[in-house]
PDB file with SEQRES, HELIX, SHEET and CRYST1 records, atoms N, CA, C and O in Angstrom:
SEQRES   1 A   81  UNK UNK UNK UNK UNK UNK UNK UNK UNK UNK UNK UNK UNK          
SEQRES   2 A   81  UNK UNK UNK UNK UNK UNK UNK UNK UNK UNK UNK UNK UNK          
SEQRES   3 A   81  UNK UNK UNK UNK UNK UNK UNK UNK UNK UNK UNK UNK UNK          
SEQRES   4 A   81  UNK UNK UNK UNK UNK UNK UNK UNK UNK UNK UNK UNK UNK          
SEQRES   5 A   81  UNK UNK UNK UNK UNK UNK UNK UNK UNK UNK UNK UNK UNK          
SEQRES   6 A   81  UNK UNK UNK UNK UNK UNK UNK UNK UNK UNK UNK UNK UNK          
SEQRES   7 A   81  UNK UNK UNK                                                  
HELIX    1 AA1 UNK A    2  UNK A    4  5                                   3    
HELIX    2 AA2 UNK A   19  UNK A   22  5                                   4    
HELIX    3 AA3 UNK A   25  UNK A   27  5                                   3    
HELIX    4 AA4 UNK A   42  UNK A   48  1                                   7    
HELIX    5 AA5 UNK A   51  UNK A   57  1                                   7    
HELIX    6 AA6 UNK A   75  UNK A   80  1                                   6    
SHEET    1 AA1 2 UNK A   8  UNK A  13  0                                        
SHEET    2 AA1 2 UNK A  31  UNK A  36  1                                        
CRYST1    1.000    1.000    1.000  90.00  90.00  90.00 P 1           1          
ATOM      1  N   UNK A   1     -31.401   8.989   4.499  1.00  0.00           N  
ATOM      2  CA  UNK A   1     -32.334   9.913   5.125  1.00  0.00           C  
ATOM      3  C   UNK A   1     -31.608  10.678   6.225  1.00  0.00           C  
ATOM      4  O   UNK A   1     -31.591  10.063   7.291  1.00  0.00           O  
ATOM      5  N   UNK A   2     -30.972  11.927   6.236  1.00  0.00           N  
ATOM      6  CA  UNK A   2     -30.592  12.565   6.947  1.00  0.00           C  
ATOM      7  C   UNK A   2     -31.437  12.853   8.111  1.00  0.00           C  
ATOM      8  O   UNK A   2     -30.859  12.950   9.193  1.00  0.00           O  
ATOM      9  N   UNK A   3     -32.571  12.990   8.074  1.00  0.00           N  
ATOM     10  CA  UNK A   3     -33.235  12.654   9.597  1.00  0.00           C  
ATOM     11  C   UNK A   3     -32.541  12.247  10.472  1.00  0.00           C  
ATOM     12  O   UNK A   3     -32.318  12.890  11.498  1.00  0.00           O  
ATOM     13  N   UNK A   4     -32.051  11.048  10.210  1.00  0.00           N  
ATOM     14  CA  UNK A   4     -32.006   9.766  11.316  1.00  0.00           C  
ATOM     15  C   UNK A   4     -30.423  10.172  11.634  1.00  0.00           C  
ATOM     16  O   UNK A   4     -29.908   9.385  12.428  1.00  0.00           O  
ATOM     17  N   UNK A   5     -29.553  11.232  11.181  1.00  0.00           N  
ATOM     18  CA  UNK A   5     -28.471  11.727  11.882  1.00  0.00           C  
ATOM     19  C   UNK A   5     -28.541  13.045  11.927  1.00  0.00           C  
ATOM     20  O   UNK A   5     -29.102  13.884  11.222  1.00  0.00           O  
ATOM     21  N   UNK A   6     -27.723  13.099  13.095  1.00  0.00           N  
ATOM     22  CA  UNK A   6     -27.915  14.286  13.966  1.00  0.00           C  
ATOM     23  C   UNK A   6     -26.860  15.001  14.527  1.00  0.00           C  
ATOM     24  O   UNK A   6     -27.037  15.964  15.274  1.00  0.00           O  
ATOM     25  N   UNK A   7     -25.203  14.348  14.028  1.00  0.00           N  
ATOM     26  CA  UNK A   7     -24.364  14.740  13.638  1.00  0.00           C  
ATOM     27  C   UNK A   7     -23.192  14.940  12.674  1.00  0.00           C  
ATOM     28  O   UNK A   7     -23.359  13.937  11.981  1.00  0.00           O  
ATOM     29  N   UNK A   8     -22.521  15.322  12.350  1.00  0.00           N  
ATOM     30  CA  UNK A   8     -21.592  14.187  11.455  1.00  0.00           C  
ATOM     31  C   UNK A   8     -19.634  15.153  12.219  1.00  0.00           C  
ATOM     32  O   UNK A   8     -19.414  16.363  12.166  1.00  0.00           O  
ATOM     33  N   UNK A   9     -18.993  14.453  12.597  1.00  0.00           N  
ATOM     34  CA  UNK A   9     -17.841  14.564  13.018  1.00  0.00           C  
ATOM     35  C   UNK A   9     -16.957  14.361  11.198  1.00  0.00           C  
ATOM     36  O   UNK A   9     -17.210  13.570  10.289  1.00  0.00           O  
ATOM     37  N   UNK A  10     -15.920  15.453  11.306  1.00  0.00           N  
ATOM     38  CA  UNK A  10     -15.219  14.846  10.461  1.00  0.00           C  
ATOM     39  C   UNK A  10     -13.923  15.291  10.488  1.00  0.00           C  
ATOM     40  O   UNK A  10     -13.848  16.511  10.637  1.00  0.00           O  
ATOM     41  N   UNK A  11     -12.489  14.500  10.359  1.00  0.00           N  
ATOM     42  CA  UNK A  11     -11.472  14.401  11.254  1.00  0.00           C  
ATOM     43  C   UNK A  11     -10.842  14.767   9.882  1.00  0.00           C  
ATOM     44  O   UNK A  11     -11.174  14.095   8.906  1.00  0.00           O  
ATOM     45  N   UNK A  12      -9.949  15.792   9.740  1.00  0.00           N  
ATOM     46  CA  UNK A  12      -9.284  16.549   9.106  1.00  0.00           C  
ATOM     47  C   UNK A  12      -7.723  16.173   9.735  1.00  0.00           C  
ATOM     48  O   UNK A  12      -7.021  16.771  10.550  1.00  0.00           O  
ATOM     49  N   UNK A  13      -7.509  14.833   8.926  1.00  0.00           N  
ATOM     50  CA  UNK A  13      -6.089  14.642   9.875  1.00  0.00           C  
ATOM     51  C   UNK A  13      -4.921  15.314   8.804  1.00  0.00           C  
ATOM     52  O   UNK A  13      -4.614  14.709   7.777  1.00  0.00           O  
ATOM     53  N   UNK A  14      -4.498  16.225   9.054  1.00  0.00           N  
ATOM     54  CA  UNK A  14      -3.124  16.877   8.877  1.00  0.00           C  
ATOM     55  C   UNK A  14      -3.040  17.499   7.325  1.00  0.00           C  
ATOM     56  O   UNK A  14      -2.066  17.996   6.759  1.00  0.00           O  
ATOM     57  N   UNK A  15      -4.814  17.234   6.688  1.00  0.00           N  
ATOM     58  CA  UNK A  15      -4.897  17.588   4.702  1.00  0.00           C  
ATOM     59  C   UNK A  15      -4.327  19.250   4.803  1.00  0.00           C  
ATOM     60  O   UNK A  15      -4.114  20.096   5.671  1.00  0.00           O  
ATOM     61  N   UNK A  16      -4.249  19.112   3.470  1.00  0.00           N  
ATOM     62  CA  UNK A  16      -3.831  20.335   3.052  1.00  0.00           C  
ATOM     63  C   UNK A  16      -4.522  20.106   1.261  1.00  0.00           C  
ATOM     64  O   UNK A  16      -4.115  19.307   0.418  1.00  0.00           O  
ATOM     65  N   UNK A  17      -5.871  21.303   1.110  1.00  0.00           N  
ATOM     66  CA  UNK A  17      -6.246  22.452   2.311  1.00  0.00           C  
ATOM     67  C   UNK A  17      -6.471  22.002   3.278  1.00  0.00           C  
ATOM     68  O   UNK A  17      -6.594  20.777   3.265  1.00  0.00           O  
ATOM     69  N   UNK A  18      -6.634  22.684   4.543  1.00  0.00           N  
ATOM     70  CA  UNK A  18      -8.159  22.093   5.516  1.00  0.00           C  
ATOM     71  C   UNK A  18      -8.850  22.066   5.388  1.00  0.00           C  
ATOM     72  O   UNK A  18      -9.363  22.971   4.730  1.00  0.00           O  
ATOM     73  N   UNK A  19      -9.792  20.766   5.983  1.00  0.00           N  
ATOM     74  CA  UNK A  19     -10.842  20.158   6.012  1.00  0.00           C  
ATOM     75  C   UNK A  19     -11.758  21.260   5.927  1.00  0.00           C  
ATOM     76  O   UNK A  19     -12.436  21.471   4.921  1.00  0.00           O  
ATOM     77  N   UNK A  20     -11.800  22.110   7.171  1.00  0.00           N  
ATOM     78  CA  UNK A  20     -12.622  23.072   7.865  1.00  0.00           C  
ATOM     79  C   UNK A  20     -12.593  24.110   6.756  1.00  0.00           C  
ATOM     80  O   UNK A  20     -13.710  24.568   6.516  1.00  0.00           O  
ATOM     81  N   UNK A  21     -11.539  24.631   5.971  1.00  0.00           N  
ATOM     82  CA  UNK A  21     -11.718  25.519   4.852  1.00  0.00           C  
ATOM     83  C   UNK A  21     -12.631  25.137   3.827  1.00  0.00           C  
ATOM     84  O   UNK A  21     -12.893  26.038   3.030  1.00  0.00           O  
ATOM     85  N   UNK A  22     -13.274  23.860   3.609  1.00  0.00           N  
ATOM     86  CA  UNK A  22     -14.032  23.109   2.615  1.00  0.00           C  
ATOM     87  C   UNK A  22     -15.543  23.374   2.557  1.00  0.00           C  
ATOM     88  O   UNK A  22     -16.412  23.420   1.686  1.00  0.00           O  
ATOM     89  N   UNK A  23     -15.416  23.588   4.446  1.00  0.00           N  
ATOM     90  CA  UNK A  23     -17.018  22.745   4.891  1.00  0.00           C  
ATOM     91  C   UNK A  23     -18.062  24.281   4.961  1.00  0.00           C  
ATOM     92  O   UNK A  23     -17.774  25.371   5.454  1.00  0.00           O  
ATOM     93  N   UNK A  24     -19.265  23.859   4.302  1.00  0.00           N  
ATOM     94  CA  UNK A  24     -19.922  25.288   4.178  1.00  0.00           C  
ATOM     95  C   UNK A  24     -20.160  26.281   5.732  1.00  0.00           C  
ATOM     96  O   UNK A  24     -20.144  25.436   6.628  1.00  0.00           O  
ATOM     97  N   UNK A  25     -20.273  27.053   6.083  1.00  0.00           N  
ATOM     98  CA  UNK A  25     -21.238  27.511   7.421  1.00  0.00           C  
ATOM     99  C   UNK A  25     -21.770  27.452   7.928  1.00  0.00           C  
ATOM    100  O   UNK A  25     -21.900  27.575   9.146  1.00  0.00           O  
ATOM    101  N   UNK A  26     -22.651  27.084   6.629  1.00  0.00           N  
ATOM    102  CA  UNK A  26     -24.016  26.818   6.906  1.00  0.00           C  
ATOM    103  C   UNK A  26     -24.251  26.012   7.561  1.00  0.00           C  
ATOM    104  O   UNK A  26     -25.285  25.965   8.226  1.00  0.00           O  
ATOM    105  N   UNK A  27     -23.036  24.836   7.560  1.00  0.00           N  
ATOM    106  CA  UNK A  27     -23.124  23.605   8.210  1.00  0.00           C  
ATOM    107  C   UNK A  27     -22.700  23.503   9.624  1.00  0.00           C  
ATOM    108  O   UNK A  27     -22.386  22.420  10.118  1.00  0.00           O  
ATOM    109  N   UNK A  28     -22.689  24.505  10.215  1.00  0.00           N  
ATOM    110  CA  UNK A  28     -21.573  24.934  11.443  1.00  0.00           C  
ATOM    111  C   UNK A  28     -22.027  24.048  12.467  1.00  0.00           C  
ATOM    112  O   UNK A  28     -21.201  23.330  13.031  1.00  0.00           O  
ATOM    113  N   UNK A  29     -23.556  23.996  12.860  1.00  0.00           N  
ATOM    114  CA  UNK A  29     -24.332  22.860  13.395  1.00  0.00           C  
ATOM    115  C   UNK A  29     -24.422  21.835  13.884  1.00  0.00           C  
ATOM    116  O   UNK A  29     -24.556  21.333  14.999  1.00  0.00           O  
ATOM    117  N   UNK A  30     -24.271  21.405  12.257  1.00  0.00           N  
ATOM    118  CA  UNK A  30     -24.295  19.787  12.172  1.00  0.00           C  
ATOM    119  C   UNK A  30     -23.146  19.554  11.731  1.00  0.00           C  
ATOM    120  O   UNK A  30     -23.137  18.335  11.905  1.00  0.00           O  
ATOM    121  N   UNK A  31     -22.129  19.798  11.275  1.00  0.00           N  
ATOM    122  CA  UNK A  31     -20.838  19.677  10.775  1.00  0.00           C  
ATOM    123  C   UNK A  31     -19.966  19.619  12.269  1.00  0.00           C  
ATOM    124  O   UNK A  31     -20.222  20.388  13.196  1.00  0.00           O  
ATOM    125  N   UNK A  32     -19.038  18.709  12.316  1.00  0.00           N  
ATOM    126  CA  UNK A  32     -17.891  19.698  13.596  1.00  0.00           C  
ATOM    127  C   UNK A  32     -16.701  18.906  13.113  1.00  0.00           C  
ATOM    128  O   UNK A  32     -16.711  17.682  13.251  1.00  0.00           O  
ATOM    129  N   UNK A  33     -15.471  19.648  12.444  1.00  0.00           N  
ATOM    130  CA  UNK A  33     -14.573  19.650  12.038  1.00  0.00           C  
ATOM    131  C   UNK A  33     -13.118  19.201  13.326  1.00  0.00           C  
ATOM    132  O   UNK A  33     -12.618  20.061  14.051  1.00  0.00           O  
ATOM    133  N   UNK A  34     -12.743  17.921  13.333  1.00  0.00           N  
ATOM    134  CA  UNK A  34     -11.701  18.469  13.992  1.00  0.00           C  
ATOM    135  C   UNK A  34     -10.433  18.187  13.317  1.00  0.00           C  
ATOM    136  O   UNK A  34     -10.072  17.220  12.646  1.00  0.00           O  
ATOM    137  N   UNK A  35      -9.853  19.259  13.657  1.00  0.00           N  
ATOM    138  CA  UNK A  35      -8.391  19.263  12.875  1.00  0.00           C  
ATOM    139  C   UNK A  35      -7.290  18.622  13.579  1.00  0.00           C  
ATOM    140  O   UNK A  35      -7.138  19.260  14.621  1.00  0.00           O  
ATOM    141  N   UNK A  36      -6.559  17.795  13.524  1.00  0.00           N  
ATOM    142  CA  UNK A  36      -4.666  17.219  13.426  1.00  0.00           C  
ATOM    143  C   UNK A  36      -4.257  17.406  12.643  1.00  0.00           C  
ATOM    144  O   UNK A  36      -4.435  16.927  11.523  1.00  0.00           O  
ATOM    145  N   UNK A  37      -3.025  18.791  13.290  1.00  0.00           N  
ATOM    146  CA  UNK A  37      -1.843  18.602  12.907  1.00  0.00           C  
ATOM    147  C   UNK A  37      -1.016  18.339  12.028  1.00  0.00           C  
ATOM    148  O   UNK A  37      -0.453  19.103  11.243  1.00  0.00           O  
ATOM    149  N   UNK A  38      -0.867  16.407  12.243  1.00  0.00           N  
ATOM    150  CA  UNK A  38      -0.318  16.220  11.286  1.00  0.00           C  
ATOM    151  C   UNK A  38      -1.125  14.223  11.179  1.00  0.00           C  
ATOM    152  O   UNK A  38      -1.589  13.398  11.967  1.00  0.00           O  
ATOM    153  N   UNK A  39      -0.862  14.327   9.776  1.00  0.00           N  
ATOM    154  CA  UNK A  39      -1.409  12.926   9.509  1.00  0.00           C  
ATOM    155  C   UNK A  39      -1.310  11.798  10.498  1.00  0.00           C  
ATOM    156  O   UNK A  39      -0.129  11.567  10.756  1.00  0.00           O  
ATOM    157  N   UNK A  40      -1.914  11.239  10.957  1.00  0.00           N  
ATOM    158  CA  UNK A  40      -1.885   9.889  12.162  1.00  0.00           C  
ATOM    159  C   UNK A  40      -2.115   8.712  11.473  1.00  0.00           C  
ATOM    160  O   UNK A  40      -1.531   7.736  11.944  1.00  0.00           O  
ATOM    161  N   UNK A  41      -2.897   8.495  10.352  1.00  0.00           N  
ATOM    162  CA  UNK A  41      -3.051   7.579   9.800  1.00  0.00           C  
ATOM    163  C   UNK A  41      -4.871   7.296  10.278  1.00  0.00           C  
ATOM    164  O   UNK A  41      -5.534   7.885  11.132  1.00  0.00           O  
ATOM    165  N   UNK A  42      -5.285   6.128   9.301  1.00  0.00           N  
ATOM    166  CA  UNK A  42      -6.233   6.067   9.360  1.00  0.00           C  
ATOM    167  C   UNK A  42      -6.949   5.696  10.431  1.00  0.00           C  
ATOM    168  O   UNK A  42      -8.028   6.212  10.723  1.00  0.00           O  
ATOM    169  N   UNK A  43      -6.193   4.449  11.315  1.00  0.00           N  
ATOM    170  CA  UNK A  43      -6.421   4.536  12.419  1.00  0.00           C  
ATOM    171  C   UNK A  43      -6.600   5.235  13.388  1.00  0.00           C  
ATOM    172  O   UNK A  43      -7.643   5.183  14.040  1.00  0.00           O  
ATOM    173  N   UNK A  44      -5.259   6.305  13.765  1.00  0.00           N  
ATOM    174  CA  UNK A  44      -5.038   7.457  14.728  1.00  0.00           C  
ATOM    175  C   UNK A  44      -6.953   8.208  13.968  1.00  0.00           C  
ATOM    176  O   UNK A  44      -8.014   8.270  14.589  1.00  0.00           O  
ATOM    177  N   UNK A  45      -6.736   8.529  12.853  1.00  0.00           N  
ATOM    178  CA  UNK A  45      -7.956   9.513  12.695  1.00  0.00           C  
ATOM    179  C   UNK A  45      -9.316   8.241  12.991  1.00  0.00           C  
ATOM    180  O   UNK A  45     -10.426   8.734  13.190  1.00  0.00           O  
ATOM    181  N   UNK A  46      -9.267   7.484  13.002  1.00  0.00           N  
ATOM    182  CA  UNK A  46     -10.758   7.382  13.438  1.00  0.00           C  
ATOM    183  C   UNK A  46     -11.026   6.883  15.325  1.00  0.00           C  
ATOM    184  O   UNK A  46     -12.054   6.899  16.002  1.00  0.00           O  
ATOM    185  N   UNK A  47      -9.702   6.509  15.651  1.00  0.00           N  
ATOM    186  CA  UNK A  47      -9.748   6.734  17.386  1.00  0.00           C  
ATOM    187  C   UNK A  47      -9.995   8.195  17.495  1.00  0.00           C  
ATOM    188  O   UNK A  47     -10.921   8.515  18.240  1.00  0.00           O  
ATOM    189  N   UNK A  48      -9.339   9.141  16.892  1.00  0.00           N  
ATOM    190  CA  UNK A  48      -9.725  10.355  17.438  1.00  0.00           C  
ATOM    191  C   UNK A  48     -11.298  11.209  16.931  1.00  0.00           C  
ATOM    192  O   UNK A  48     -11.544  12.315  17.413  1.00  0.00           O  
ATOM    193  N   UNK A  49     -12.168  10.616  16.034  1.00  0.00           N  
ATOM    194  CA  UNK A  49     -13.543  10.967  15.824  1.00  0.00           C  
ATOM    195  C   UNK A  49     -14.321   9.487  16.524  1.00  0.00           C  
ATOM    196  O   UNK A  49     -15.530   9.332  16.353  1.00  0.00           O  
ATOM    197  N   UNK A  50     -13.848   8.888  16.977  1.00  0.00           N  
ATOM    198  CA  UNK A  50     -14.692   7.799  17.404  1.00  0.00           C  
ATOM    199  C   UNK A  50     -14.841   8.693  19.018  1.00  0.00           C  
ATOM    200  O   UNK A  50     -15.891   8.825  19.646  1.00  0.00           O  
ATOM    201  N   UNK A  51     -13.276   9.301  19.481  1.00  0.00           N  
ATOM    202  CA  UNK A  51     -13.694   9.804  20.532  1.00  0.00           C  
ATOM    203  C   UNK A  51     -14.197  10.911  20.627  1.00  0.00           C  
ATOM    204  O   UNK A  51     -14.675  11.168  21.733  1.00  0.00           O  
ATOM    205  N   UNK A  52     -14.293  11.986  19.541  1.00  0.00           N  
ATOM    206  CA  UNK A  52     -15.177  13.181  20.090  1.00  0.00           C  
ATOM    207  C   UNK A  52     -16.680  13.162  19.870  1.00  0.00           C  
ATOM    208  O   UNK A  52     -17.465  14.090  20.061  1.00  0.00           O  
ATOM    209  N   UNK A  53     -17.042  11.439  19.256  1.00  0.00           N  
ATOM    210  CA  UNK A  53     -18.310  11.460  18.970  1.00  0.00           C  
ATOM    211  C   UNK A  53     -18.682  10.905  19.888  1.00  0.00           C  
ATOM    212  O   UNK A  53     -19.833  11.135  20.259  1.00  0.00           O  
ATOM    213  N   UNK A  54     -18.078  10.207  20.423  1.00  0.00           N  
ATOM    214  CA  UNK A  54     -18.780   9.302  22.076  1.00  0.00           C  
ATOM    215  C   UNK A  54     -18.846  10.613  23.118  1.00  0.00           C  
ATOM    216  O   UNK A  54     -19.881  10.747  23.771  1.00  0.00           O  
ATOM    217  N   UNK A  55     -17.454  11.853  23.331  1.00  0.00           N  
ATOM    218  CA  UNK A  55     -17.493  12.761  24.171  1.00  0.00           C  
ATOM    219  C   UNK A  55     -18.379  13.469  24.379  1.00  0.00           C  
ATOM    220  O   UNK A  55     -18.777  13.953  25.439  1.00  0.00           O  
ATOM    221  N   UNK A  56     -18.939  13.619  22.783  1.00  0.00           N  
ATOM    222  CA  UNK A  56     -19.603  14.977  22.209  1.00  0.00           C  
ATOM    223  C   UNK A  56     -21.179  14.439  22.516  1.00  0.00           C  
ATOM    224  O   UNK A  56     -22.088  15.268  22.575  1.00  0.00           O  
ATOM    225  N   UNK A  57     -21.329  13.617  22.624  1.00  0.00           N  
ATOM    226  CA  UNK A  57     -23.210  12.603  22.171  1.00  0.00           C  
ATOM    227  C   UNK A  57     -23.419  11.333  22.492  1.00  0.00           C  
ATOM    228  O   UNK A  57     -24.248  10.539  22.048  1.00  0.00           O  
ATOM    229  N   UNK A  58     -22.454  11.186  23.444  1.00  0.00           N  
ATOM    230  CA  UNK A  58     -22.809  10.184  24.480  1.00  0.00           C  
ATOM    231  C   UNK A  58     -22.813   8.691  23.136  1.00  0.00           C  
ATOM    232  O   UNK A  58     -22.162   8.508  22.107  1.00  0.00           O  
ATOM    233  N   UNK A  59     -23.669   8.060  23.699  1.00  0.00           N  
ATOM    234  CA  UNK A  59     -24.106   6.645  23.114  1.00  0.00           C  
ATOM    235  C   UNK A  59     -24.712   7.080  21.713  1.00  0.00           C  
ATOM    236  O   UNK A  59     -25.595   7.932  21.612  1.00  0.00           O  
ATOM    237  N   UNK A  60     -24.121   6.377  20.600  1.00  0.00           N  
ATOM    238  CA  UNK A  60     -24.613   6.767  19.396  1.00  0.00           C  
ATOM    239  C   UNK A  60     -23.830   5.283  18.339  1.00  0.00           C  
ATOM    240  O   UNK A  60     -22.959   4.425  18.480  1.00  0.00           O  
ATOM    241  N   UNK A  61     -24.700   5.679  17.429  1.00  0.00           N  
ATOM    242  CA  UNK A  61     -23.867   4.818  16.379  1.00  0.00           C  
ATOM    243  C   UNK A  61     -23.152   5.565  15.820  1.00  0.00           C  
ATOM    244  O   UNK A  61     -23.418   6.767  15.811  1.00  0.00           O  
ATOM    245  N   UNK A  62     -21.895   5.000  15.113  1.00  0.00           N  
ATOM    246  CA  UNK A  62     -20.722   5.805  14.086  1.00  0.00           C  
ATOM    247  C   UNK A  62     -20.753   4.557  13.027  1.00  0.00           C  
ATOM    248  O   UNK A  62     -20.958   3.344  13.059  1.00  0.00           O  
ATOM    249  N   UNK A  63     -20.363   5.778  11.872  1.00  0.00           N  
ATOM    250  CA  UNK A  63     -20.667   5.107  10.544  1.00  0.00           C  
ATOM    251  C   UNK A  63     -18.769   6.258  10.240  1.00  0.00           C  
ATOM    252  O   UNK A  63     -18.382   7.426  10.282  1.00  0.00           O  
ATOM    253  N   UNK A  64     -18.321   5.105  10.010  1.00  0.00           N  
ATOM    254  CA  UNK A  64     -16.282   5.252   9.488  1.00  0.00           C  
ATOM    255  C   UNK A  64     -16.008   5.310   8.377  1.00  0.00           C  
ATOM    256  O   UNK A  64     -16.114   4.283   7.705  1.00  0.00           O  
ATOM    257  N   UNK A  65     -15.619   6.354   7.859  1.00  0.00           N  
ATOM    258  CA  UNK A  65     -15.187   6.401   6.460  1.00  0.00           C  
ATOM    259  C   UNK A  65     -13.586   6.871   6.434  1.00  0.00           C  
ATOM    260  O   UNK A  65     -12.897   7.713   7.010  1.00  0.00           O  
ATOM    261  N   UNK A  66     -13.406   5.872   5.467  1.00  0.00           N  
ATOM    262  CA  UNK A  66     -11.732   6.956   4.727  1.00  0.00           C  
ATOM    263  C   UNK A  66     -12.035   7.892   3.765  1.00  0.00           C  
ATOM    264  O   UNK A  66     -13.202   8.161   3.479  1.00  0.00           O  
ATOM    265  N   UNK A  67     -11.132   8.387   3.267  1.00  0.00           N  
ATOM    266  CA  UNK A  67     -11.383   9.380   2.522  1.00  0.00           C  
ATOM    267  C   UNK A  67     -11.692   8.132   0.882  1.00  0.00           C  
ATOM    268  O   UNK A  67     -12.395   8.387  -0.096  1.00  0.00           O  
ATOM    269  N   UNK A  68     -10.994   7.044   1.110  1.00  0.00           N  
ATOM    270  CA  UNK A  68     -10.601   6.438  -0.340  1.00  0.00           C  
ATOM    271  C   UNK A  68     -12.697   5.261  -0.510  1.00  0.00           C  
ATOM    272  O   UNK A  68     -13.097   4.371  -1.259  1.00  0.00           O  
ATOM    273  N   UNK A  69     -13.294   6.011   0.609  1.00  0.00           N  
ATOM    274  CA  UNK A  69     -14.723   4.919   0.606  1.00  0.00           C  
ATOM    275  C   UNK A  69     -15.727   5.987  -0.403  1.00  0.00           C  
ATOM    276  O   UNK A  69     -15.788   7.208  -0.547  1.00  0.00           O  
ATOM    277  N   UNK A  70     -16.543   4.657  -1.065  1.00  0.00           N  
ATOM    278  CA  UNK A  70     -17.479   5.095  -1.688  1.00  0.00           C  
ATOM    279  C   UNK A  70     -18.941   4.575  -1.576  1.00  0.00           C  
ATOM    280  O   UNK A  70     -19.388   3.816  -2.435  1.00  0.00           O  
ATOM    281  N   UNK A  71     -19.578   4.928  -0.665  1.00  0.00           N  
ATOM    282  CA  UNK A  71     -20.664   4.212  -0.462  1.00  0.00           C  
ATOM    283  C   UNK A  71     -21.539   4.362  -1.345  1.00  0.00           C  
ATOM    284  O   UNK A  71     -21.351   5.362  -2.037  1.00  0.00           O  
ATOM    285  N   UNK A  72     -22.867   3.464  -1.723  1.00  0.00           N  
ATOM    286  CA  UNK A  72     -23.614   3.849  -2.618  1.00  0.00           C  
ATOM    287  C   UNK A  72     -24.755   4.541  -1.745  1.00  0.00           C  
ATOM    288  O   UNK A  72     -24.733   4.271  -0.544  1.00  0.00           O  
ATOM    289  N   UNK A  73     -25.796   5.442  -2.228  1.00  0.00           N  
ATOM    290  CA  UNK A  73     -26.525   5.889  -2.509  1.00  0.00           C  
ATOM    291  C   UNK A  73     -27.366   5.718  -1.237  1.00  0.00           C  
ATOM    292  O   UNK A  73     -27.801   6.611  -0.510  1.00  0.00           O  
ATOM    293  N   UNK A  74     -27.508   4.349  -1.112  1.00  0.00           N  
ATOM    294  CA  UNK A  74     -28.696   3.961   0.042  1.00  0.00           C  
ATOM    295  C   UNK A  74     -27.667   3.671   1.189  1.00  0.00           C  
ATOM    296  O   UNK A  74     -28.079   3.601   2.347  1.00  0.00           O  
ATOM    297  N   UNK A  75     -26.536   3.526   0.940  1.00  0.00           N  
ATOM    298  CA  UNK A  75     -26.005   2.739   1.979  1.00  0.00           C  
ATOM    299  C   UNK A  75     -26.796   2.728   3.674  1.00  0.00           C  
ATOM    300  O   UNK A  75     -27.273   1.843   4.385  1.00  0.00           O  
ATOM    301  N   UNK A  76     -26.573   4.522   3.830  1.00  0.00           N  
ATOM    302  CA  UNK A  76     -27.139   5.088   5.501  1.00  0.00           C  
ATOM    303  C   UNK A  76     -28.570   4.131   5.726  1.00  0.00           C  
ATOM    304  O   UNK A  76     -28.716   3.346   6.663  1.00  0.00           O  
ATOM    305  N   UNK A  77     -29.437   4.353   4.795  1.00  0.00           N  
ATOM    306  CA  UNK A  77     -30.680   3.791   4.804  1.00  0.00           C  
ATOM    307  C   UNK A  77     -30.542   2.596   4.954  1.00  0.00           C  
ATOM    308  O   UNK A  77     -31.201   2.246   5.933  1.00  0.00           O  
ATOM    309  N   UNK A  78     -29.874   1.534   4.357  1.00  0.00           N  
ATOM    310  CA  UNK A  78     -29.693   0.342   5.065  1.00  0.00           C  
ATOM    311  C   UNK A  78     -29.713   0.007   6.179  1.00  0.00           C  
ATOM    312  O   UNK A  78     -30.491  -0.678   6.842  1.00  0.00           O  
ATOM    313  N   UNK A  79     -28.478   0.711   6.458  1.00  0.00           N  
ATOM    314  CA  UNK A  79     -27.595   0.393   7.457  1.00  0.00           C  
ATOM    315  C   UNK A  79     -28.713   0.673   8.961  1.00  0.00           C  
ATOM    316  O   UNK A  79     -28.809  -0.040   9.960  1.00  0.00           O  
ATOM    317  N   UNK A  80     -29.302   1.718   8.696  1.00  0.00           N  
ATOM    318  CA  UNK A  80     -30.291   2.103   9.812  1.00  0.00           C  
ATOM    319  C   UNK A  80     -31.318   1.153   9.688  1.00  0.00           C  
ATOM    320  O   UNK A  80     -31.758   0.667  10.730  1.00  0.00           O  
ATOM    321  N   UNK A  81     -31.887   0.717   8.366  1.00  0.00           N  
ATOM    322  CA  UNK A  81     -33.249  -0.755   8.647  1.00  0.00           C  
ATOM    323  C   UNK A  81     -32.768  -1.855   9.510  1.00  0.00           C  
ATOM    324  O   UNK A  81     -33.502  -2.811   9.758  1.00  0.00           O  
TER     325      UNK A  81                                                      
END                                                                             
């Protein structure tokens, strides 16, 4: 249920294309792209969206993905009951 989020950060570490070349406009909003450089690894990329989501929105939950995760369907909805 997209309701229940109200942002989504997503860390474009060093891909080729860019991330940000992917993501619609439309999404400009609720989307916020940040780009590195160059690859940091999975770690480096989620210290660095763990921190622009705490910077950006204070106290929140974060939900971490790699690129290689496949959640099912309900997962968010779970995870929020």
């Amino acid at each position: 249920d997209m309701a229940e989020v109200h942002r989504v950060v997503i860390v474009d570490n060093g891909a080729d294309p860019r991330v940000g070349d992917l993501v619609p406009q439309s999404w400009s909003g609720f989307v916020k792209v940040l780009r590195l450089e160059r690859n940091t690894g999975s770690a480096g990329g989620f210290a660095h969206g763990i921190e622009a989501a705490s910077r950006d929105h204070g106290p929140c939950l974060i939900w971490l993905l790699d690129d290689d995760n496949l959640p099912r369907d309900d997962t968010l909805k779970i995870m929020l009951d």
